[in-house]
C-alpha positions, 0 to 999 in steps of 0.5 A, spaced: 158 522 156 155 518 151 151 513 154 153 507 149 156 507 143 153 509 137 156 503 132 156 498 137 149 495 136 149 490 133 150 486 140 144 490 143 138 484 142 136 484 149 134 488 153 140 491 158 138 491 166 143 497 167 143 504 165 149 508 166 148 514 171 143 520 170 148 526 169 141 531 171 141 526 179 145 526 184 142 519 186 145 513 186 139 507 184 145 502 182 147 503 190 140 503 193 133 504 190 126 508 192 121 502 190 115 506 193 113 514 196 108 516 202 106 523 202 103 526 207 103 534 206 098 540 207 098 545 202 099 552 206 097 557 202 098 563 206 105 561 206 106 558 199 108 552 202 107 544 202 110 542 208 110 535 212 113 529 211 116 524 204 116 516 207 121 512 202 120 505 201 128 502 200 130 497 195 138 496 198 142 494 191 148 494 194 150 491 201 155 495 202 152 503 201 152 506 207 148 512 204 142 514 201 143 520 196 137 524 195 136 530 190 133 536 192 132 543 191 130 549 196 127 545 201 127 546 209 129 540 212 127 538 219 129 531 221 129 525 218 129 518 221 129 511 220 123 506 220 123 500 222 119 494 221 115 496 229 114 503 226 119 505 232 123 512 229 131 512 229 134 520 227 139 519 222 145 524 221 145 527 214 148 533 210 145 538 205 150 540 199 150 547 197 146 548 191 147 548 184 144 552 179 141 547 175 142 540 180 139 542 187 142 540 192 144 534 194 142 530 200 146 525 203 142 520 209 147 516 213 144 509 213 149 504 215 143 500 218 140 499 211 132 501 213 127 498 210 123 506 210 126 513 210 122 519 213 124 526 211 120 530 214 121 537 210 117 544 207 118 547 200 120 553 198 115 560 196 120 559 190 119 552 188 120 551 181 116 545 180 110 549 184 106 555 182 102 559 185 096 563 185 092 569 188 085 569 186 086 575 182 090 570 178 084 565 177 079 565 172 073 566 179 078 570 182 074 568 188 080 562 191 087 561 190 091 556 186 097 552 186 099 546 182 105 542 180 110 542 173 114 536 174 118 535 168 123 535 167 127 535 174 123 539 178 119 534 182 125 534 187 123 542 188 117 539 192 119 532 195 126 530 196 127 522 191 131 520 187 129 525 180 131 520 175 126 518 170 130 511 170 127 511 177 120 508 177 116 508 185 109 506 187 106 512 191 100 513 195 099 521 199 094 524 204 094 531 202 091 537 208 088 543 204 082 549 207 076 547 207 072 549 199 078 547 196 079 540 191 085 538 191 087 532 185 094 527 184 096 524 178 093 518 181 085 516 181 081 522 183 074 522 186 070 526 183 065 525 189 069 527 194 068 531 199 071 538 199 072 537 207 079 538 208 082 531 207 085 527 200 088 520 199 090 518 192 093 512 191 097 511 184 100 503 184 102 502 177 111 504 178 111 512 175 118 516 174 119 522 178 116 527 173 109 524 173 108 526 180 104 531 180 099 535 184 093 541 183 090 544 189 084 550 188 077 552 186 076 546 181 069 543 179 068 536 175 063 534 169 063 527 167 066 526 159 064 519 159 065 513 164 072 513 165 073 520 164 072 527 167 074 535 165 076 538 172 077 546 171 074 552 175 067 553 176 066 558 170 071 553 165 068 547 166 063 547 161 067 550 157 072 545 157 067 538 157 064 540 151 071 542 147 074 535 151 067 531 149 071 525 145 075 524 149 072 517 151 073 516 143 080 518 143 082 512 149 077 507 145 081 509 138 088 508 142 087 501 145 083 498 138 091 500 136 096 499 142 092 495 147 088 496 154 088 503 156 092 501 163 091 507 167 083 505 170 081 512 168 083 519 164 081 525 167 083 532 164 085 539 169 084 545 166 089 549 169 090 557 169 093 561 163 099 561 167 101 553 166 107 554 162 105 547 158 100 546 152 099 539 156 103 535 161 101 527 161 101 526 169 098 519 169 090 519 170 089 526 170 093 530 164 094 538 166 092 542 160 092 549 158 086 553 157 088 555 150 086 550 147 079 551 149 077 555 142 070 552 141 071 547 135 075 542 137 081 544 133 086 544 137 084 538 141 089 535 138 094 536 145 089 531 149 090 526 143 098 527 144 098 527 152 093 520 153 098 517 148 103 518 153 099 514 157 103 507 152 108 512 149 112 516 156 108 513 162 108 506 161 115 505 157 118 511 159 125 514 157 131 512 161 134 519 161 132 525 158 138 524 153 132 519 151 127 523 151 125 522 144 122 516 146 116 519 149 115 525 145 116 522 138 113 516 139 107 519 143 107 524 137 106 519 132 101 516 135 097 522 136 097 522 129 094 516 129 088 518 133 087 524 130 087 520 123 082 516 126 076 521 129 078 526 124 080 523 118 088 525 114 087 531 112 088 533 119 092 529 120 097 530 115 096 539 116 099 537 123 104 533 121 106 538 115 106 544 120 111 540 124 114 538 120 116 545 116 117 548 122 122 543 123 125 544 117 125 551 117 129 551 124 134 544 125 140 547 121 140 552 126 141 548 132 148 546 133 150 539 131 148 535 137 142 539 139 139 535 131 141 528 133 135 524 137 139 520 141 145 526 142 151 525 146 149 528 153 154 533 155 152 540 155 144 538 154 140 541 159 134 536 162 129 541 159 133 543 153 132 535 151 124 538 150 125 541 143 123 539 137 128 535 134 125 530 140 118 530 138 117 532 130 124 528 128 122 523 133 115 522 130 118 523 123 122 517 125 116 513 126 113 515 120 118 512 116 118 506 119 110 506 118 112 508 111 117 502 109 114 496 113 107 497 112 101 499 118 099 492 120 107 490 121 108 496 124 102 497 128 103 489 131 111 492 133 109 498 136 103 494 140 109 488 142 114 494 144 109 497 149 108 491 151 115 489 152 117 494 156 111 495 159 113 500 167 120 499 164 124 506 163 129 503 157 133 507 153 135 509 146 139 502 145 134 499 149 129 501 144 133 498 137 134 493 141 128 490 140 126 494 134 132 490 130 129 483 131 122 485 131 122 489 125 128 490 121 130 484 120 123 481 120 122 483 113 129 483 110 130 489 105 125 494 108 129 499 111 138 498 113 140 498 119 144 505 116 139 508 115 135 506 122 143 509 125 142 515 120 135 517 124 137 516 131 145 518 131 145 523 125 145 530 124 139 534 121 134 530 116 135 525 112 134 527 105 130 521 103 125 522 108 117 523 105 112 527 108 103 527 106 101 531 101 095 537 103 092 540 097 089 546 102 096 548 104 098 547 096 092 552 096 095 556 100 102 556 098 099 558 091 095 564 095 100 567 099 106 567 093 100 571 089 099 576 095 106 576 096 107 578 089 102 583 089 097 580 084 092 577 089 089 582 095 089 579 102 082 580 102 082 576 095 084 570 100 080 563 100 081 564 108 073 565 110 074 557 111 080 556 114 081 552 120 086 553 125 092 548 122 091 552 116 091 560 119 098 556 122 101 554 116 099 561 113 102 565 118 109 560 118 110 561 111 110 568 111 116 572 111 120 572 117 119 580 115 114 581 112 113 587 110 109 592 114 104 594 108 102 587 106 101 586 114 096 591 114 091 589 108 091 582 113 089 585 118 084 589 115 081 584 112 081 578 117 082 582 123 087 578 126 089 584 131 085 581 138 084 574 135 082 570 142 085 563 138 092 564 141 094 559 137 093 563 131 096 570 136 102 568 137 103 567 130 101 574 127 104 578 133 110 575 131 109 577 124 107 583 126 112 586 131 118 584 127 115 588 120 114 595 124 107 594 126 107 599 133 099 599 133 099 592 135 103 593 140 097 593 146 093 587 143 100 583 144 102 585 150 094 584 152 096 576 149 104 576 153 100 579 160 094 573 159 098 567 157 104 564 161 104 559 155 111 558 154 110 556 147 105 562 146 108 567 149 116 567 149 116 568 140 114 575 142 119 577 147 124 575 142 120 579 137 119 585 141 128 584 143 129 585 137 129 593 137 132 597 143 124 601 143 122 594 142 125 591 148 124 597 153 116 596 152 118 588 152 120 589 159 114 594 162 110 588 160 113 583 163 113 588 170 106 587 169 106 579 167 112 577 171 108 575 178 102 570 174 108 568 170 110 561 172 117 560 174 119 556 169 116 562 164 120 567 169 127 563 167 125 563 160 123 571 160 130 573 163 134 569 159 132 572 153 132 579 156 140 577 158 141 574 151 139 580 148 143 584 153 149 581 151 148 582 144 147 590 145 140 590 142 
């Protein structure tokens, strides 16, 4: 169902106070709303559960709702019961719906008596989508085990019964048990001091969605990046990590000369295992990050620029649905643009926006039509579909047209306005043209129409007058890869000693979707790509070469699929391997070995692509 209409915008000037309800929640916040969450859990290892109890401070909209609606998935509940205002628990009748694949469970609490407070006292699953965990053998210091928490998009309700809804926002604090030796963070304030004794409070009173509640219990040691952050990662990673993380005192400092103060009080980084299914995830005060990006010369630190963006662009104005997540991730992802710019200068910039934008190019007029739009209609658009690229380089392209047209000083003071407008709000894509009418479009009359505004937003595919930088090392490269596809430039005759990542990336995605097996092996003998530790860089090159015939890369690629849970990284080589029937045979006896380190999220994603080309006869 379409949320609002389309064409009827024209009267949409103020921001609405109602949102239509959230296809991807059972809750029913119109009727009666969470306003505040405490936690009080104990991580079980043994078991692979979190259990204990989700007190729900309760805002009662309606004075007539006799019942609070809560989604769920997998959890074991004991009993809930009603707090009132001396503490005094009364038990409340309540009744678990049979689950649905996608949804979960719903849960239905008779509450007649509209409490102040609801306490569930309940344990999650081993299975819990929204958790992962590790076996020391699974860590990097394979000396203790490891859990964390993957929230986005509708998993928190795998691991505390709420209202998972991004249009709900809630203060909450936590008091977390864990064994001795083991660190425990939130997507709260951390201490980084703080004992290793078994006991953790956090306590997080800025209003977050569900999707930013997040949790990482483990062998985690801290190292301080500047005065108001710090990289958290295993004993052995730490380092590492610190030194790969060094500016990102900087990055903050350059956001907030743009956008305004940096809310959040502090803006630490957990480096989690390689099985993280996410490049990065923008909890708030703590981002969780991938190993991957620790490749030495800071060139893919662009990911932390793009998830402490979030700290304005996704956390502080939040996407009310996830219809309209491209309200966090293109705009998020513009303003990375802007920091990395800004650090390390537009040629980087710009061949980041390129390899974006080329891919996006490469592969929209695929998707199907509602699947191109920012703002589709939501039938039929799963919440983690909504993730795609369309959200984030459409989204971003989108921002840097309205750059282009009205200038960077106006368009910087509107985007500071915007975040300042909205500020703890979750808005809409109306919301967001709501204000973007008045404080930009008809600020400066004859910059930009209202069609073409409407023709980004609502329109298929790219529209055709949308500009892009240039890069004169990737005009270089192209020139170069047509020579050594023509045959009249060897591919150790390429000008690649000094190429970065972003330009070994843009390369690679230039070439041929098969490219033939010949011309493969003269780039692997020149650059030795085959074992590359930049994953960035693997993906790309296995893909190539699994889809040209090149058997005898095989066991580096499956060593590169078994290492990394990265979803991003590692399903284009699945649905490369699939693609042939000895292909997908040795794709399965990967994931046998694969399969247990693997996030369930990556699980989901691996099965699927095995049924697909199941169906399909391959």
């Amino acid at each position: 169902m379409r949320l609002f209409p389309a064409l009827a915008l024209g009267a949409l000037l103020l921001p609405l106070v109602a949102h239509a309800a959230d296809p991807h929640s059972y809750a029913q916040p119109d009727q009666v709303r969470v306003t505040h969450l405490d936690l009080d859990l104990n991580v079980d290892f043994a078991h692979k559960r979190l259990e204990g109890s989700a007190t729900l401070e309760l805002d009662w909209e309606n004075p007539r709702a006799a019942s609070l609606i809560l989604d769920t998935r997998e959890l074991k509940i004991a009993r809930i019961v009603a707090l009132g205002g001396t503490g005094k628990a009364t038990p409340l009748k309540y009744s678990l719906a049979p689950p649905d694949k996608t949804l979960g469970s719903k849960l239905t609490i008779s509450t007649p008596m509209h409490p102040a407070s609801v306490r569930i006292v309940y344990a999650t699953s081993p299975g819990a989508t929204g958790l992962q965990w590790l076996s020391p053998a699974q860590t990097a210091d394979k000396k203790r085990p490891f859990m964390f928490s993957q929230s986005e998009s509708i998993h928190a309700r795998s691991w505390v019964p709420l209202q998972d809804s991004p249009a709900v926002r809630f203060t909450y604090d936590a008091h977390i048990s864990a064994p001795q030796d083991i660190r425990v963070v939130m997507s709260a304030i951390n201490d980084a001091k703080h004992p290793l004794n078994g006991n953790f409070s956090f306590d997080q009173p800025h209003p977050i969605p569900s999707y930013l509640l997040a949790i990482a219990a483990g062998d985690i040691a801290v190292k301080e990046t500047g005065p108001r952050s710090a990289v958290y990662a295993e004993p052995s990673v730490v380092d590492k990590a610190a030194h790969e993380f060094e500016d990102t005192e900087k990055m903050i400092a350059t956001a907030e000369k743009l956008y305004g103060p940096y809310r959040w009080g502090r803006y630490d980084i957990l480096v989690l295992p390689p099985s993280f299914p996410y490049g990065g995830m923008e909890n708030p005060d703590m981002t969780f990050a991938t190993p991957t990006v620790l490749v030495g010369d800071k060139s893919l630190v662009s990911l932390v620029a793009h998830e402490l963006a979030h700290s304005w662009s996704g956390n502080l104005v939040t996407a009310a649905s996830w219809r309209d997540i491209w309200l966090n991730e293109g705009i998020t992802t513009y303003v990375q643009g802007r920091i990395t710019e800004a650090l390390y200068g537009k040629a980087l910039a710009d061949e980041e926006t390129l390899l974006s934008a080329r891919a996006l190019q490469k592969g929209i007029a695929d998707m199907p039509p509602n699947a191109q739009k920012l703002a589709p209609d939501p039938r039929g658009v799963g919440a983690d579909d909504s993730l795609s690229d369309v959200a984030y380089d459409k989204g971003s392209w989108f921002m840097r047209t309205l750059e282009q047209r009205f200038g960077r000083r106006a368009f910087d003071a509107y985007l500071k306005g915007y975040f300042n407008h909205f500020a703890f709000q979750s808005i809409t894509t109306e919301q967001m043209l709501g204000y973007l009418k008045p404080h930009l479009i008809e600020k400066y009359p004859g910059k930009m129409s209202w069609a073409e505004v409407k023709s980004w937003v609502y329109g298929t595919g790219i529209p055709k007058d949308a500009s892009l930088p240039d890069s004169p090392r990737f005009d270089t490269i192209d020139r170069e890869s047509k020579d050594f596809l023509a045959g009249t430039l060897t591919a150790g005759s390429l000008d690649a000693k000094g190429w970065n990542t972003q330009e070994w990336m843009y390369f690679l995605d230039r070439l041929p979707d098969v490219t033939p097996l010949d011309k493969l092996q003269q780039l692997d003998a020149a650059w030795h790509l085959t074992g590359t530790p930049n994953a960035e860089i693997g993906m790309r090159w296995y893909s190539h070469a699994i889809a040209g015939g090149d058997t005898s890369v095989w066991p580096a690629a499956a060593e590169h699929m078994i290492r990394i849970g990265r979803l991003y990284l590692t399903l284009p080589l699945y649905k490369a391997f699939v693609k042939t029937p000895q292909g997908r045979a040795y794709a399965e006896q990967i994931y046998a070995k694969a399969k247990a380190g693997y996030h369930p999220l990556t699980q989901q994603a691996v099965q699927a692509i095995f049924a697909k080309a199941k169906k399909a006869g391959q």
